[in-house]
N, C-alpha and C positions, 0 to 999 in steps of 0.2 A: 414335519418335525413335531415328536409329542413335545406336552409342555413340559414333563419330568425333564427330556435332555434338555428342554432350555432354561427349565433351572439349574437346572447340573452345570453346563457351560458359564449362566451367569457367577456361579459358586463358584468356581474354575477361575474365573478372570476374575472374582472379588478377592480370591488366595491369591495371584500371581502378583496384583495390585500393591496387594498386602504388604507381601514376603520382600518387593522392592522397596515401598516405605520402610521398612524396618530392615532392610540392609543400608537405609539413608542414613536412619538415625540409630545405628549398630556406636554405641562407643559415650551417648548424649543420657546426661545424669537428669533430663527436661523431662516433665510430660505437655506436652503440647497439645492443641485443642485435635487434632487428630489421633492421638492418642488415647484423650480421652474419650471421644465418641468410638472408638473399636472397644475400648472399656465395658461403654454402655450400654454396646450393642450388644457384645459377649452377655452380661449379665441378663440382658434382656432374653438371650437366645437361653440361656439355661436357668430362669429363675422358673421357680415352682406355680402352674398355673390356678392352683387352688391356694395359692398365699403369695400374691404378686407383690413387689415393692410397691411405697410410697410414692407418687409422682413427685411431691415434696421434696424425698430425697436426692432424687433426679437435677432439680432444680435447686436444689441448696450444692450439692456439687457441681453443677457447671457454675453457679456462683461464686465457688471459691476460686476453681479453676482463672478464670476471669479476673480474679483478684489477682491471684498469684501473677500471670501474665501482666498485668497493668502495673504492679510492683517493679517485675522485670524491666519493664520498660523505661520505665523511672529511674530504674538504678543504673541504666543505660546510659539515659540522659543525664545524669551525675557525674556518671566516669569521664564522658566527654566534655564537660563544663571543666572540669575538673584540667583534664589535659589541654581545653584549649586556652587555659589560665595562667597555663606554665611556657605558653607560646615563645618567646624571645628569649628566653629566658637560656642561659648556659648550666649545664648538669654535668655531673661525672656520676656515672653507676657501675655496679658489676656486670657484666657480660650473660646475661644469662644462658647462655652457649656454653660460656667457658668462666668459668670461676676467677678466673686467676690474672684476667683480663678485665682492664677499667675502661669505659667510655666515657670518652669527653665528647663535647657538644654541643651546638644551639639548637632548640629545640624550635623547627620553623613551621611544624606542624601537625593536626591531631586528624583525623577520621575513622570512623565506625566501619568495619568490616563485618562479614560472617563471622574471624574469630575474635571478636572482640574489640575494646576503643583502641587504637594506635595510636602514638606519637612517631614524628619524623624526627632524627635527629641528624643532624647536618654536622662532620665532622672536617676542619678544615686540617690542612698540611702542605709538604713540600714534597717532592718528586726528588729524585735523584740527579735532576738536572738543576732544583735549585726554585722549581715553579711554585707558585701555588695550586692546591688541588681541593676540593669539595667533594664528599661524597656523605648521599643522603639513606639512609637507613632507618627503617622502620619498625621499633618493637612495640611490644603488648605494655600497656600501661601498668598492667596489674604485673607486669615482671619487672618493669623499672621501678614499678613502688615497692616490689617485694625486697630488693636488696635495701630493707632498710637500715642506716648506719652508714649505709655507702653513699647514699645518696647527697651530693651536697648541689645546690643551687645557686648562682649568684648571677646577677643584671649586667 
């Protein structure tokens, strides 16, 4: 096997790698540290070899990069202080589904998912026969805060 086909073939699987990370993140307003090193690769792969970037630059960009992620992160852990604060607590909001529909509630619990912090909210009633019944549901924090005005809280 020459080495040209075994670069070829490495190229090959570095595209296919590729084209599935970014069918991951098809739809995400992020740049994430994988992103940015295909950035820098790129740039690296076509800057000009008699007037090459700054290494500086390099490194003041992953610097921010860095930043930004550690922000992210932080505001992460806010959202979740935030919702496990409202723990016990009884709320009524808009339905984010459906407009026209109010949730009531106790709210018995909060956790961080992929798409963001959740609370739980535990909705109690009566059955046709007369029973009591619970049922627990889970939305997006930033959609219960967003009906704001609807939102009323009490202990």
């Amino acid at each position: 096997m020459s080495v040209n086909s075994i670069l070829t073939n490495m190229q090959n699987d570095t595209s296919a790698v590729n084209a599935e990370k970014s069918k991951e993140r098809l739809g995400q307003s992020t740049l994430d540290q994988d992103s940015f090193l295909q950035l820098l690769m790129t740039q690296l792969k076509y800057q000009d070899p008699l007037n090459p970037m700054d290494n500086s630059q390099f490194m003041a960009q992953q610097a921010q990069l860095t930043q930004v992620s550690e922000l992210q992160k932080m505001n992460q852990t806010n959202y979740f202080m935030q919702a496990s604060n409202l723990i016990g607590t009884n709320i009524s909001f808009t339905d984010p589904s459906n407009s026209s529909n109010t949730i009531s509630g106790k709210i018995t619990g909060a956790a961080v998912s992929s798409k963001g912090t959740t609370v739980t909210v535990t909705q109690t009633g009566k059955d046709s026969n007369g029973n009591s019944t619970s049922t627990d549901s889970q939305y997006l924090l930033s959609d219960v805060l967003k009906s704001s005005g609807s939102i009323s809280v009490s202990n």
